[in-house]
MARDO-14899 format. One line per 5 residues: number of its first residue (from 0); for each residue x, y, z of C-alpha. Coordinates in nm, 2 decimals. Layout:
<recs>
NUM) X,Y,Z ~ ... .
</recs>
This chain:
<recs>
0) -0.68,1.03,-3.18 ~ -0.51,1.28,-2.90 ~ -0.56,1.64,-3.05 ~ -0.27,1.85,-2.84 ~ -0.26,1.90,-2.48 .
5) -0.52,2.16,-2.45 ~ -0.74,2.17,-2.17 ~ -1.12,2.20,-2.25 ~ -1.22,2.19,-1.88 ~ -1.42,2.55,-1.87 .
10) -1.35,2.56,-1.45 ~ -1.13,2.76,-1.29 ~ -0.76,2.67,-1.21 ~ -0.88,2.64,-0.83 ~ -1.18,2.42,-0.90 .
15) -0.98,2.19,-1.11 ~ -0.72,2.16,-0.87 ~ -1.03,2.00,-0.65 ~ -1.11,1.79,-0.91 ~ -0.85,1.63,-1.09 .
20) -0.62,1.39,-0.89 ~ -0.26,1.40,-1.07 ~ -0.30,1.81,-0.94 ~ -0.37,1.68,-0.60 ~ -0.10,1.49,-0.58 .
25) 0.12,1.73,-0.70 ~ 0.01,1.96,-0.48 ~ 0.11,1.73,-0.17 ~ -0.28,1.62,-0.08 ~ -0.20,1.21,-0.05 .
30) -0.13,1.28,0.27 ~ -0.38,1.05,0.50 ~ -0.64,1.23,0.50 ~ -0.91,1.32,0.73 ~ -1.24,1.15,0.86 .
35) -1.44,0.99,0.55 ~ -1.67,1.31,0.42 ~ -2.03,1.31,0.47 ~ -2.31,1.16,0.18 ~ -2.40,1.32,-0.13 .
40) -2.75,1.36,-0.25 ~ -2.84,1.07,-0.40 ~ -2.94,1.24,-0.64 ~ -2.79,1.46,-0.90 ~ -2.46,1.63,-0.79 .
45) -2.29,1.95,-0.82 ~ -1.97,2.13,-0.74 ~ -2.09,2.18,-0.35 ~ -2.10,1.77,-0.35 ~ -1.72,1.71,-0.46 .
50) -1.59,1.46,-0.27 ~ -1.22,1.52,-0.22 ~ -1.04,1.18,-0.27 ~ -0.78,1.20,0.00 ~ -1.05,1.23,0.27 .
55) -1.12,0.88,0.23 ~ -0.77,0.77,0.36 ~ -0.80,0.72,0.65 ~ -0.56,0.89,0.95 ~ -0.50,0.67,1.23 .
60) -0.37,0.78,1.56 ~ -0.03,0.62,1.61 ~ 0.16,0.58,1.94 ~ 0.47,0.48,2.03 ~ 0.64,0.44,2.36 .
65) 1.03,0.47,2.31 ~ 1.35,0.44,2.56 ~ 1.70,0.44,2.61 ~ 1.88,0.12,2.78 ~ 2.23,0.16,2.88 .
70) 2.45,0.07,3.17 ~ 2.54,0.26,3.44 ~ 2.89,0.48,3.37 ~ 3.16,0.52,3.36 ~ 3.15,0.25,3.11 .
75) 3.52,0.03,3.12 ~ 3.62,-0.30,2.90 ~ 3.22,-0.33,2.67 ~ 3.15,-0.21,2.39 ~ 3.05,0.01,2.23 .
80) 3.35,0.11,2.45 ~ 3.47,0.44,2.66 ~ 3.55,0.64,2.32 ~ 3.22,0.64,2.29 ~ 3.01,0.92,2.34 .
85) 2.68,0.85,2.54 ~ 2.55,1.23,2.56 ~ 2.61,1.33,2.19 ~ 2.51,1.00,2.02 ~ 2.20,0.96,2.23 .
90) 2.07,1.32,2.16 ~ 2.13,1.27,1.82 ~ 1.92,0.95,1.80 ~ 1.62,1.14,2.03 ~ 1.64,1.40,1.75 .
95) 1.62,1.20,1.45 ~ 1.37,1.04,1.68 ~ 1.12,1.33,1.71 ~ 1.18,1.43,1.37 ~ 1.05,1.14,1.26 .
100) 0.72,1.13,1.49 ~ 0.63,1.41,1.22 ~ 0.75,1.22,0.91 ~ 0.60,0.91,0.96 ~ 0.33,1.06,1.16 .
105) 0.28,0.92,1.55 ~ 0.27,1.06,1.88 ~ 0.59,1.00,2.04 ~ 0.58,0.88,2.41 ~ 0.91,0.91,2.56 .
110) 1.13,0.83,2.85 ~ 1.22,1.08,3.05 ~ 1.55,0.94,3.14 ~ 1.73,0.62,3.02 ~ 1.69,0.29,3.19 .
115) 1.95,0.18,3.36 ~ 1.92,-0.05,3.60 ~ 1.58,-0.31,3.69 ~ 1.36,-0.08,3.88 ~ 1.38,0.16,3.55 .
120) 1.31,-0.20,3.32 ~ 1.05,-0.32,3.62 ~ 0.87,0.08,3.58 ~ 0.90,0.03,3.19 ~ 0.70,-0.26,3.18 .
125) 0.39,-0.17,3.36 ~ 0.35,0.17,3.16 ~ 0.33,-0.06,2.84 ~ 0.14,-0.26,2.96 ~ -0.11,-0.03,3.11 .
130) -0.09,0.20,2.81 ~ -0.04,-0.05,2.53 ~ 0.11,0.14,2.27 ~ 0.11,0.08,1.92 ~ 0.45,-0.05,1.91 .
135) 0.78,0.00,2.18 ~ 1.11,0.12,2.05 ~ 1.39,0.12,2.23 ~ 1.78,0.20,2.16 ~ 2.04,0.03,2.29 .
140) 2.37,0.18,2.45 ~ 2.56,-0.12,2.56 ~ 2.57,-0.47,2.49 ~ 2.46,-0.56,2.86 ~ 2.17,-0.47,2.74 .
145) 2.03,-0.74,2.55 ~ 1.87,-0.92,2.82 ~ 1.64,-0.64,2.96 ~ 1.54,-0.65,2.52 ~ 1.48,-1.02,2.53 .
150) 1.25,-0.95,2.87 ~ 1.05,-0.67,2.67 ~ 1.01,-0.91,2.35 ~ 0.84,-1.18,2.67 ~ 0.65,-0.99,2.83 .
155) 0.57,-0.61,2.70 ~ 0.25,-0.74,2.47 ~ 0.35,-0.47,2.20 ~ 0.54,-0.50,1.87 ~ 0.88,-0.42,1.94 .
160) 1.14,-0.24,1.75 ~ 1.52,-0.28,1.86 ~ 1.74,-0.07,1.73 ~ 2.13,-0.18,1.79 ~ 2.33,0.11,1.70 .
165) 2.67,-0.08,1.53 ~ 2.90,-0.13,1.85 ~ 2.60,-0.27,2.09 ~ 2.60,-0.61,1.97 ~ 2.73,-0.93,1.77 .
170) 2.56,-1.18,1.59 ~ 2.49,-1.38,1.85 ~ 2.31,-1.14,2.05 ~ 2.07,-1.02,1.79 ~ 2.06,-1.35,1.59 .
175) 1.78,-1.55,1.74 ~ 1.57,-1.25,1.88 ~ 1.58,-1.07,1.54 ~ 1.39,-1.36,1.38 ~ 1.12,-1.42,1.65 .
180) 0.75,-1.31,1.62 ~ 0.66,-0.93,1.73 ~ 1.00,-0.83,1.75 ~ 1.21,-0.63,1.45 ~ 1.60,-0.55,1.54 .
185) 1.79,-0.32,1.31 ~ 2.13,-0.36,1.38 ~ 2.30,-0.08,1.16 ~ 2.39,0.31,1.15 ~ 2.14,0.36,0.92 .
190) 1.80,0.53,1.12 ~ 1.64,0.52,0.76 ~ 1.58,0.14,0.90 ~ 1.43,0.24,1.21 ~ 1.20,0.44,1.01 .
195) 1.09,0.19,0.79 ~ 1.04,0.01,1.12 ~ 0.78,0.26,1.27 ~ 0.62,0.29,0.92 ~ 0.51,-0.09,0.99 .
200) 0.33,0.02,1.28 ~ 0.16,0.26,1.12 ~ 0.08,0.07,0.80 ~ -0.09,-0.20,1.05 ~ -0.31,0.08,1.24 .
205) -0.41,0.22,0.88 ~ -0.54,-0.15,0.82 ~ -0.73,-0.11,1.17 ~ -0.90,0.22,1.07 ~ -1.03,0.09,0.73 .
210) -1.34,-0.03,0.59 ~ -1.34,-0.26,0.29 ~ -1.64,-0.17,0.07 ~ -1.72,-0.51,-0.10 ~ -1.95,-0.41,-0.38 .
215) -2.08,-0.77,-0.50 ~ -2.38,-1.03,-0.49 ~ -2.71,-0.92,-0.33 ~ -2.66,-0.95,0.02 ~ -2.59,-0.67,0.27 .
220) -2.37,-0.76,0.59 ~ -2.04,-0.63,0.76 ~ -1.73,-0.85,0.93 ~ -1.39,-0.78,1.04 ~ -1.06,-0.93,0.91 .
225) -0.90,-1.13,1.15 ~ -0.49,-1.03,1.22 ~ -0.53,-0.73,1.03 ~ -0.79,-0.58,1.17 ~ -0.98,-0.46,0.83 .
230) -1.34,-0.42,0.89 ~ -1.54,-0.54,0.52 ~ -1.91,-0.40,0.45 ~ -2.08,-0.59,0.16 ~ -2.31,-0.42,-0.01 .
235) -2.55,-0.55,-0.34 ~ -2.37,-0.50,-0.66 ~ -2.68,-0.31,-0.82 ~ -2.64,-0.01,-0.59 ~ -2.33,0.10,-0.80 .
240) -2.49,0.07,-1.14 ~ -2.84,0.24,-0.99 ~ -2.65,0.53,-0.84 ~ -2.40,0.55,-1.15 ~ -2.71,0.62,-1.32 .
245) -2.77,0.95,-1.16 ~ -2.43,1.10,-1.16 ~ -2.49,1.34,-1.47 ~ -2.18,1.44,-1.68 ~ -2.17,1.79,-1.45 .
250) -1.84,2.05,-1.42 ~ -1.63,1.78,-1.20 ~ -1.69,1.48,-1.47 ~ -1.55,1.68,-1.74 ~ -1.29,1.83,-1.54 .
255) -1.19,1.49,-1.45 ~ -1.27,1.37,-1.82 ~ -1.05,1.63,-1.96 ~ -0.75,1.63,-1.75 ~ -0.74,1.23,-1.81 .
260) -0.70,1.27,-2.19 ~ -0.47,1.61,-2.12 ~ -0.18,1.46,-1.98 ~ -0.25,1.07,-2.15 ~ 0.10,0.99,-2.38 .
265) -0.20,0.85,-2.66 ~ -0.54,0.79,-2.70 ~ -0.60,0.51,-2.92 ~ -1.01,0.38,-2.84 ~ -1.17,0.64,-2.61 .
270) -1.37,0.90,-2.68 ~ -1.45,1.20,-2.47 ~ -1.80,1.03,-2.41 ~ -1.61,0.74,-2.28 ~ -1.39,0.92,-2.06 .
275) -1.68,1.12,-1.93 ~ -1.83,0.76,-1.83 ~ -1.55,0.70,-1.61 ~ -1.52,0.97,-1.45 ~ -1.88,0.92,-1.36 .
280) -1.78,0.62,-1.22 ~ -1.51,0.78,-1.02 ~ -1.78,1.00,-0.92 ~ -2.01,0.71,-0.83 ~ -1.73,0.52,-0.65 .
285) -1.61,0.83,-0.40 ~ -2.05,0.90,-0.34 ~ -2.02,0.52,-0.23 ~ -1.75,0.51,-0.03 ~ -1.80,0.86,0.18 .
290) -2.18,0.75,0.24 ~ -2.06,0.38,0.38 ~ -1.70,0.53,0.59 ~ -1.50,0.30,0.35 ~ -1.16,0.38,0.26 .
295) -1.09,0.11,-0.04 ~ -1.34,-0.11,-0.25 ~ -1.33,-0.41,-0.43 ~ -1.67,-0.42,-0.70 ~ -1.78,-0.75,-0.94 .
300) -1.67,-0.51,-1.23 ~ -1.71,-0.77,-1.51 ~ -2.01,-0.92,-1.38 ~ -2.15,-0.60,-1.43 ~ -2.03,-0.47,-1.71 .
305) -2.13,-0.86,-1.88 ~ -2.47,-0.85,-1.77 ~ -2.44,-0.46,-1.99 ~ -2.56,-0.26,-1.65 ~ -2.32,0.02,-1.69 .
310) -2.19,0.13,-2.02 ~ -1.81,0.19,-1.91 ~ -1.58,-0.09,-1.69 ~ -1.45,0.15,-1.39 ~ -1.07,0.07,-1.53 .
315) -0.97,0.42,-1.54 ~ -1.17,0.53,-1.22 ~ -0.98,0.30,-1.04 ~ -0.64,0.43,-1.15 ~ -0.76,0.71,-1.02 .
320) -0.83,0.64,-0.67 ~ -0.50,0.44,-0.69 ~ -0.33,0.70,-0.72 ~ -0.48,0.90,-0.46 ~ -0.37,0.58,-0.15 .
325) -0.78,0.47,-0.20 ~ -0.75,0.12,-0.32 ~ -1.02,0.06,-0.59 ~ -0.99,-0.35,-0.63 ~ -1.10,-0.57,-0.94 .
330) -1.35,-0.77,-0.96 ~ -1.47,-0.86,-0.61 ~ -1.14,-1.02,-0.51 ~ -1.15,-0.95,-0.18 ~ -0.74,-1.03,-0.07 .
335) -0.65,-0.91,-0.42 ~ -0.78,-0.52,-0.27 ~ -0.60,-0.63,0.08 ~ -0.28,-0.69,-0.15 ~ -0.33,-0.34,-0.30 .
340) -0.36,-0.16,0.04 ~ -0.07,-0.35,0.13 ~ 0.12,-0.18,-0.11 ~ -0.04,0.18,-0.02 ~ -0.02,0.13,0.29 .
345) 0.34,-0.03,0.40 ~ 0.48,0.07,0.05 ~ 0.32,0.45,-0.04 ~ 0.26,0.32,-0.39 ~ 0.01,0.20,-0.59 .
350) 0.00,-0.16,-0.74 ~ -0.23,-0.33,-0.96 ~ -0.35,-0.66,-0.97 ~ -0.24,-0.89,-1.25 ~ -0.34,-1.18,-1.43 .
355) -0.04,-1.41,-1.44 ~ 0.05,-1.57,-1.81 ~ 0.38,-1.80,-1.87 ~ 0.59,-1.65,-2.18 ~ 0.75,-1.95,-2.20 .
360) 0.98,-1.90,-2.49 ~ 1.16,-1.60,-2.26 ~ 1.14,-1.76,-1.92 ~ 0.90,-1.46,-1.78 ~ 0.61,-1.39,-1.61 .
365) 0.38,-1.20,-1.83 ~ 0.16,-0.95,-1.53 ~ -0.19,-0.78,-1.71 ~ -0.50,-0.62,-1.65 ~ -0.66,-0.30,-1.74 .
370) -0.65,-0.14,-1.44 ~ -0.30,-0.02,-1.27 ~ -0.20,0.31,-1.06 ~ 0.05,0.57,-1.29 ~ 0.22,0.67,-0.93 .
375) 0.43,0.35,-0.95 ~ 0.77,0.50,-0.83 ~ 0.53,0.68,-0.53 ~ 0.25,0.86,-0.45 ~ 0.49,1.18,-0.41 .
380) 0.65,1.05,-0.75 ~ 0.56,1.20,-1.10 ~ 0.29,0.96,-1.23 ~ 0.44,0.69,-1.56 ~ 0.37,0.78,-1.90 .
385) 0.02,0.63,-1.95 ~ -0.20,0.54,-2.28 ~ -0.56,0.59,-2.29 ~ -0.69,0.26,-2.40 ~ -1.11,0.08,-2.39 .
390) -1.18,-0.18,-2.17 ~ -0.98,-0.51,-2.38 ~ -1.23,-0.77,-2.32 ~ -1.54,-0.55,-2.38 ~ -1.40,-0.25,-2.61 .
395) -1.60,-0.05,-2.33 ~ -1.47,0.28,-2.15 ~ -1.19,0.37,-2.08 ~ -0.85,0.15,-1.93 ~ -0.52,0.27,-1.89 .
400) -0.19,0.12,-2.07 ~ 0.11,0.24,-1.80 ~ 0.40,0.18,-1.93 ~ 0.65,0.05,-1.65 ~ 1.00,0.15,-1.64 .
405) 1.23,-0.12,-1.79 ~ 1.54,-0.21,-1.58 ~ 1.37,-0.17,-1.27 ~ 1.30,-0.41,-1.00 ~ 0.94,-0.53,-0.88 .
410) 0.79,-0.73,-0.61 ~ 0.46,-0.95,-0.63 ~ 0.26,-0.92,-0.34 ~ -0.10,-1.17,-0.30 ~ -0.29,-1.27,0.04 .
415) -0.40,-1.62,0.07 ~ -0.58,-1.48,0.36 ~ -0.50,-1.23,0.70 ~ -0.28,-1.51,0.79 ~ -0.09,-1.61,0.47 .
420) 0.10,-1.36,0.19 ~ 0.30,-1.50,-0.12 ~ 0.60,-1.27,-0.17 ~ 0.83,-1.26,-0.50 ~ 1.06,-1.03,-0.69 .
425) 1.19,-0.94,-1.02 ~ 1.30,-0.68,-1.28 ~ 1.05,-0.53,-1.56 ~ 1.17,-0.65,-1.92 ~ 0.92,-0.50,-2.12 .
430) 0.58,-0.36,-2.21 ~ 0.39,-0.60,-2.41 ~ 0.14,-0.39,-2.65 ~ -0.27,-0.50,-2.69 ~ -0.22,-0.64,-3.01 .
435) -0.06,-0.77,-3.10 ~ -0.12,-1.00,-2.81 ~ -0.42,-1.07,-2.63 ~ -0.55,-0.96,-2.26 ~ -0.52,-0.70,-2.10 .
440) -0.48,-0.30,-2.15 ~ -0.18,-0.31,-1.83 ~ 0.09,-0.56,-1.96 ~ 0.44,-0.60,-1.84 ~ 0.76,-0.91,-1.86 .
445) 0.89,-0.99,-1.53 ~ 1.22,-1.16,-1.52 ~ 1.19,-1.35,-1.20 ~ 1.47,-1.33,-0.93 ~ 1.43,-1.68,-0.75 .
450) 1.19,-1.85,-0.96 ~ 1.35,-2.11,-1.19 ~ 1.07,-2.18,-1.40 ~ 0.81,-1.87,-1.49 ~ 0.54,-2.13,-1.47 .
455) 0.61,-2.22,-1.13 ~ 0.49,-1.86,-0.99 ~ 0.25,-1.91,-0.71 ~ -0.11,-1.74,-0.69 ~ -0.31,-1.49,-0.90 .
460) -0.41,-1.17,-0.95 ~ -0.12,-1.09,-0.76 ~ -0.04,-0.70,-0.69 ~ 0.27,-0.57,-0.91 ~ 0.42,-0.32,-0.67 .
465) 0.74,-0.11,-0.84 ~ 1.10,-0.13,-0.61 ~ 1.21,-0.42,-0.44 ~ 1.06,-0.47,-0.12 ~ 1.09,-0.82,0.02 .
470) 1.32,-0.76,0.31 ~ 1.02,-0.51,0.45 ~ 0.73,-0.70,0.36 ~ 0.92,-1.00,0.56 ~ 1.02,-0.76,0.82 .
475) 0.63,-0.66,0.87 ~ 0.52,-0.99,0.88 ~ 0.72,-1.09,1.11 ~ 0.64,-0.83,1.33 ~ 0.27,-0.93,1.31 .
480) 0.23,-1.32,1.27 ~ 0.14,-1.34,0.90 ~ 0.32,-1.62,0.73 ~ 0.55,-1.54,0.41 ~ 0.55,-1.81,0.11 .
485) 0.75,-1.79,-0.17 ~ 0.74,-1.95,-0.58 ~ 0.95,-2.28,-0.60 ~ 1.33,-2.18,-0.68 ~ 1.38,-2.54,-0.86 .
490) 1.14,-2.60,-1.09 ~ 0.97,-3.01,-1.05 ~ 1.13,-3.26,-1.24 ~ 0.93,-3.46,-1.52 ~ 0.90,-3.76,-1.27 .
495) 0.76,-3.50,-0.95 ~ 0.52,-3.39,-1.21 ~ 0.38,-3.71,-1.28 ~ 0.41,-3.83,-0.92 .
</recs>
């Protein structure tokens, strides 16, 4: 069992606060980080060798072209009317503009003056199309605007981004161009929508700038994702388990080690031998990815721990690089780790992957595995209580139990592919316990929102994402060509079964 919360790492503060994630994070490091660091010896390492987690994030440069359409003045008999001030609200709109090119982080390429008239649309154009930004924003400020927004969506050859103060349109202007292919239209007060917008952009040019390391099999190749972009470098499975071999259990395993079982709720199986194990695979896993320019993983963890070539699962290494944005995937599913970057990326949160069981008595979904981020809420959040648990199929290592917030809402996020993504929500009912069931360490209810029948919920080892996000996820598809499915609402009837 847990004895206290005393801390037997024998570094100093400084050094640990290179070491140990969950001070990282609360230190403000998840930040996207820099270039990939350069290889470690492949040999033993010391504390020159750290790798610093949040360099393998990668940091995209982002651009967006923005302008302002309006009419020419005096404006008489349109909305949003003569009452309304053009001066004030647009330099309130180009502040909160700037502001957020350092918030959500992209270089802001802006008009010098608004467009007004079809030279200024006509001279609009051909800088997008010569430049081709990551994305086009522009801000309406009448509602004899729309068509010159309609001729952007046709022929700018950028994802565009409309944002329709209240007062520049009506349902019928924004109704069929909000729903079309490339193009997102928030039609509100709210600029916390038009940042969520230019977030998108970003989260698809962090999927460009990323490297998959696929740690399975024997073969050694490299290939790119189509639609998002994703480049993927398989690598043979033994080169974890041969390099694992040399990490020894040096100042930044213990560290790690010790600050894992510090700040656990409980520590039912592991022992500090165990924990030390997975922190030399965390070790092993950052060597890996800095030495191939990766920026997530996905490994054939249990064939490797089944055929006994490592003496720990990487469960809680994992959690780890979760929480750090560095998605650490299970078990060589490929889409599953696109599903978790998904959620790092778009969302700034950590999912995990689960393995879907019907509770059929209650009507729920029933989401487990052994390996899930503690940042649920956020990578900026405080980190959910967390058990230290072994590995539930082996009794290996060392997994973490988080315990989810009951009452809150979830969303279940899995690629089918680039092209296709299953999307559902639901609310977190409760923390099922290892035993007295079976399964996994990780093991939450879902009540589901649209789902009739808890049987009827579509894919596996879907990604568990805290918050209710559908409305984004859409929003981002959308504005990127990838096609949103959803579970059944009505479950089959006995006769549809049978036919």
């Amino acid at each position: 069992m847990h004895q206290g919360h005393r801390c037997d790492c024998c570094l100093s503060r400084r050094q640990c606060l290179r070491y140990i994630g969950s001070a990282a994070l609360a230190t403000g490091l998840i930040g996207d980080a820099v270039e990939p660091a350069t290889a470690s010896p492949k040999g033993a390492v010391g504390p020159a060798d750290v790798i610093d987690p949040t360099t393998l994030r990668p940091r995209p440069r982002v651009r967006i072209a923005a302008a302002i359409l309006q009419l020419p003045r005096p404006y008489w008999l349109g909305w949003p009317g003569t009452t309304y001030d053009l001066d004030k609200h647009q330099a309130e709109y180009l502040g909160m503009l700037r502001k957020s090119s350092g918030t959500v982080g992209f270089d802001l390429g802006l008009e010098a003056k608004p467009i007004q008239d079809e030279a200024g649309m006509a001279a609009l154009l051909n800088r997008v199309k010569d430049q081709k930004p990551d994305g086009l924003l522009v801000i309406l400020q009448h509602m004899g605007c729309w068509g010159w927004a309609e001729r952007l969506a046709n022929e700018a050859g950028v994802p565009l981004i409309v944002f329709s103060p209240v007062g520049t349109s009506f349902t019928g202007h924004v109704l069929g161009i909000s729903r079309r292919q490339g193009v997102h239209v928030v039609s509100s007060l709210e600029w916390s929508a038009v940042e969520d917008a230019l977030r998108m952009v970003r989260a698809k040019r962090l999927f460009e700038e990323s490297r998959i390391l696929w740690i399975q099999g024997n073969q050694t190749g490299e290939t790119v994702l189509d639609r998002l972009g994703t480049k993927v470098r398989q690598i043979p499975r033994d080169t974890f388990n041969l390099r694992f071999d040399k990490v020894p259990a040096g100042e930044e395993v213990r560290a790690v080690a010790s600050t894992a079982r510090k700040h656990a709720k409980r520590i039912v199986e592991p022992s500090v031998r165990d924990s030390e194990n997975s922190a030399r695979a965390l070790v092993t896993a950052k060597q890996l990815l800095a030495e191939n320019k990766s920026n997530a993983l996905s490994m054939d963890c249990l064939g490797m721990v089944g055929s006994k070539l490592v003496p720990t699962p990487p469960c809680y290494a994992w959690t780890q690089l979760q929480d750090l944005g560095v998605t650490a995937g299970c078990e060589a599913d490929l889409f599953g780790a696109v599903s978790l970057m998904f959620s790092s990326y778009l969302l700034n949160r950590p999912g995990y992957i689960n393995d879907p069981v019907a509770e059929t008595a209650k009507n729920l979904l029933i989401a487990s595995h052994c390996t899930s981020g503690t940042r649920i809420a956020g990578f900026d959040k405080p980190a959910a209580p967390y058990i230290l648990r072994d590995h539930s199929e082996s009794a290996l290592g060392v997994s973490t139990q988080v315990i989810w917030p009951v009452g809150q809402p979830t969303t279940l996020i899995r690629f089918n592919s680039p092209h296709e993504v299953i999307v559902d929500t639901g609310t977190v009912v409760g923390n099922v316990n290892t035993p007295p069931a079976g399964g996994c360490r990780t093991c939450i209810e879902v009540k589901m929102d649209a789902v009739e029948d808890a049987r009827d919920v579509q894919g596996f080892h879907q990604v568990v994402t805290l918050g209710h996000h559908k409305r984004a996820i859409d929003a981002f598809c959308q504005l990127y060509g990838i096609r949103v499915i959803r579970s059944p609402e009505r479950a089959p009837s006995a006769e549809e079964v049978a036919s």
